[in-house]
ZAMARGU-4260 file (C-alpha; in steps of 0.2 Angstrom, whole numbers, plus 5000, padded with zeros to 4 digits):
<rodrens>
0) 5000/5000/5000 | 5006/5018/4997 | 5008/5034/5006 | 4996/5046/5002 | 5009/5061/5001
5) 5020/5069/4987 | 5040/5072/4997 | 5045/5085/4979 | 5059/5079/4980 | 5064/5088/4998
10) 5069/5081/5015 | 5055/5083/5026 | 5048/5076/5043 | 5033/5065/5041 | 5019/5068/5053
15) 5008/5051/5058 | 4989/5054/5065 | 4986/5041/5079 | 4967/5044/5085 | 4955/5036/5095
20) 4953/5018/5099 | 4966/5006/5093 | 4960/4989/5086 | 4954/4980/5070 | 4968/4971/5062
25) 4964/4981/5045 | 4964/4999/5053 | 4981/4992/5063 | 4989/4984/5049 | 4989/5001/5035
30) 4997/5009/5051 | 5012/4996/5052 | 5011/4998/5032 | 5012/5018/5031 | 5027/5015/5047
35) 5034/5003/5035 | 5035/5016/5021 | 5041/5031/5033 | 5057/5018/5037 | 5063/5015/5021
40) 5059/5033/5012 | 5077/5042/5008 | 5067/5057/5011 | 5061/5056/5026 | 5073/5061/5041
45) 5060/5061/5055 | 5042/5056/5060 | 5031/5063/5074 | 5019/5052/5079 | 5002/5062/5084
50) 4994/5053/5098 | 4977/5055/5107 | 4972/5039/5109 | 4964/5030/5124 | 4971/5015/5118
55) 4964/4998/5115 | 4968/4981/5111 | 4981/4972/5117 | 4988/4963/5100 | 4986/4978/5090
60) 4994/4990/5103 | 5010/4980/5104 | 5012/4979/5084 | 5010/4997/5083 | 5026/4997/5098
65) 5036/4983/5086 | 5032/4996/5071 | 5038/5012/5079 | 5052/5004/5088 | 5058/4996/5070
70) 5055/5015/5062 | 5065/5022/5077 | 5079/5011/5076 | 5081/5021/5061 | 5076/5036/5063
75) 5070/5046/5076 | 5053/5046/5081 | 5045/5060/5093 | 5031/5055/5101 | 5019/5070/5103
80) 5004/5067/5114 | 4990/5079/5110 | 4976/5073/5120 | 4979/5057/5127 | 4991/5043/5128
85) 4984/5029/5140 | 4988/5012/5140 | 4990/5004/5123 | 4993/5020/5117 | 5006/5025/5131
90) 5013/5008/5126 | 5015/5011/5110 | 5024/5028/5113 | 5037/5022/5123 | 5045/5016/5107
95) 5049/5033/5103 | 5063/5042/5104 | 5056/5056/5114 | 5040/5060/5121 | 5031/5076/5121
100) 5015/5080/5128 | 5005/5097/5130 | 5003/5102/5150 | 4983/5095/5150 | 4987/5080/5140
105) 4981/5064/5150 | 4997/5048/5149 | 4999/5033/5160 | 4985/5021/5162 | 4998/5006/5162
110) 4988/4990/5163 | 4976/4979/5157 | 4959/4973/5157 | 4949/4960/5150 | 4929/4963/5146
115) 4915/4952/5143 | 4898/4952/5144 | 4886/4940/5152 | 4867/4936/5143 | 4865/4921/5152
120) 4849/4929/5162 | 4843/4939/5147 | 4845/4922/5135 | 4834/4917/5148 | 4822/4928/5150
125) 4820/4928/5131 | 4819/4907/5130 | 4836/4904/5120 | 4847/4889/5127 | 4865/4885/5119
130) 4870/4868/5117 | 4889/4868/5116 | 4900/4851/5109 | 4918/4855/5113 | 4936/4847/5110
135) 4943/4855/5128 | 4937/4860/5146 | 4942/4878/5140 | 4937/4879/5122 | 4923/4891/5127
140) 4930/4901/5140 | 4925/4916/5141 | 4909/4913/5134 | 4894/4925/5135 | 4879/4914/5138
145) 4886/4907/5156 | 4897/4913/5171 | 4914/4908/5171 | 4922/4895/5182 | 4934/4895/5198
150) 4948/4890/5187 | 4943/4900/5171 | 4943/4914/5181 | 4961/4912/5188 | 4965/4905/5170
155) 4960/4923/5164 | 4969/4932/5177 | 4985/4923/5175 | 4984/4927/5158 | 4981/4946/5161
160) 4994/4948/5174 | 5007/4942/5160 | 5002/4954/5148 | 5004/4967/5161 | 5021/4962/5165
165) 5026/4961/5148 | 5019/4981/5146 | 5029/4985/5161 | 5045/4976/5157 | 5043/4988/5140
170) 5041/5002/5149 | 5055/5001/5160 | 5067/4994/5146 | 5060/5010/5135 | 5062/5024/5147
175) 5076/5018/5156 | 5068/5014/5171 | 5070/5003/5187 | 5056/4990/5183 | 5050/4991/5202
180) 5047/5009/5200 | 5037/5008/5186 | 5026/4994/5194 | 5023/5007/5208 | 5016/5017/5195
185) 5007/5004/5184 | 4990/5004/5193 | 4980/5009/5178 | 4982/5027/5186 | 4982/5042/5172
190) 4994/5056/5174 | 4994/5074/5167 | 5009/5078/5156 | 5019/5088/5174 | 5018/5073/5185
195) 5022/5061/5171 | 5038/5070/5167 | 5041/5068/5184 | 5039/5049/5185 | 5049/5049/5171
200) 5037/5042/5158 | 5039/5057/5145 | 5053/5067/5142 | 5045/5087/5139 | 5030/5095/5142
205) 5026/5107/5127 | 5015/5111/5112 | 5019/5106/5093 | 5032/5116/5090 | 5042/5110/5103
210) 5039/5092/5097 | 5042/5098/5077 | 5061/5107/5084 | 5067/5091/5092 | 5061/5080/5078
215) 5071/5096/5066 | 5084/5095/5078 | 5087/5074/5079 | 5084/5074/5061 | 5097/5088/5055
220) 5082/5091/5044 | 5073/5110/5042 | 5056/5110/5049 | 5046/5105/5034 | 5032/5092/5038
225) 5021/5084/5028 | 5004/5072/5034 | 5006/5054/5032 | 4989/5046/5032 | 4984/5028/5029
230) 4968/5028/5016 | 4951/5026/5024 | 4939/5015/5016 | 4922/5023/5013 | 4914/5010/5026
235) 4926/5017/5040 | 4924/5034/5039 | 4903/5028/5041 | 4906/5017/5052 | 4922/5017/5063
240) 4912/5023/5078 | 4900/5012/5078 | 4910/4996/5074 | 4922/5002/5090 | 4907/5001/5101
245) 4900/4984/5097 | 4915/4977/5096 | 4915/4970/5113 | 4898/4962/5111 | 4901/4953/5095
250) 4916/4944/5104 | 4912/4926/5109 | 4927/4927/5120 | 4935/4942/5130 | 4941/4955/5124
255) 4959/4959/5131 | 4965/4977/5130 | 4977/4991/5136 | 4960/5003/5140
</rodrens>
């Protein structure tokens, strides 16, 4: 897939647009592709990475994190958090090479949750019984028309508690920070931009331009920018919002985020 941008021929800085909910392996995978193309253009000597995003699924989070960390190996990256950088978003960030975030921008959220609904008392009310033939005691954990068992439950658990040792392992390895005092602060607690800096999860507190002269500045590269935007289809921009918020429920098993 291309770039939907035109370089004339100049250096320049690219500027990427991460919004809103991360998730949908389509909507993440043009990202990775557009981070793919960012790496290997001759023309491109930095990338700001526009965030406000409350983040989202766990899988697509850390491919977004191998794809920045692959374009940052490279060249550098500047994280600019506009809105919001929480969790899968926050995650995604720390593979930057600087992080900036304007003074009321909202950043931390470091952990996870898993989410499922429960029908079985509306299935009932409504008369629809499920008849279920499976290979495995698990094979439908996490299923939406009964409550979960003793051991599911700790099964799920286990399972959330290694993903959120993984996102703090990245943290720590990313900022340059002591794994324990990350842990401290990885209680799914948000932070504005002044205490983050503080804990040592961002590296400044500014606006754009602040962001646009270090990427200038690690670049060696004037302060031309240019918008690099992965192609929507005309079914997401109709749709994106709505999609995002059944998402959960068309799920037959948990979902499994950094929200």
């Amino acid at each position: 897939m291309g770039l939907s941008f035109s370089l004339l021929g100049r250096d320049r800085i690219a500027i990427v647009e991460l919004f809103g909910i991360i998730g949908g392996g389509y909507r993440t995978a043009r990202y990775v592709d557009t981070l793919s193309g960012l790496r290997n253009s001759k023309r491109v000597k930095a990338v700001i990475l526009n965030i406000d995003s409350p983040g989202g699924s766990a899988g697509a989070s850390d491919s977004l994190y191998s794809a920045i960390a692959k374009l940052a190996a490279q060249k550098p990256v500047v994280a600019f958090i506009s809105g919001s950088a929480a969790s899968g978003a926050y995650l995604a960030s720390c593979a930057a090479t600087k992080i900036v975030a304007i003074p009321s921008s909202i950043v931390g959220s470091i952990g996870v949750i898993s989410i499922r609904p429960i029908l079985l008392e509306l299935l009932h009310k409504v008369g629809i019984q499920v008849n279920v033939t499976k290979s495995g005691q698990f094979k439908d954990m996490g299923a939406f028309y009964r409550l979960p068992t003793t051991e599911e439950e700790q099964k799920e658990q286990d399972l959330v508690d290694q993903i959120q040792d993984n996102f703090v392992s990245v943290v720590a390895k990313s900022r340059h920070l002591d794994p324990q005092v990350v842990r401290q602060c990885a209680t799914g607690e948000v932070f504005i931009a002044a205490k983050a800096k503080q804990l040592g999860l961002i590296d400044e507190v500014g606006d754009f331009d602040v962001a646009l002269d270090i990427a200038a500045q690690l670049g060696k590269v004037p302060r031309r920018s240019f918008y690099a935007r992965p192609p929507k289809t005309l079914i997401e921009r109709l749709l994106s919002r709505l999609t995002s918020s059944l998402a959960v429920i068309r799920r037959s098993r948990p979902f499994i985020g950094l929200l």
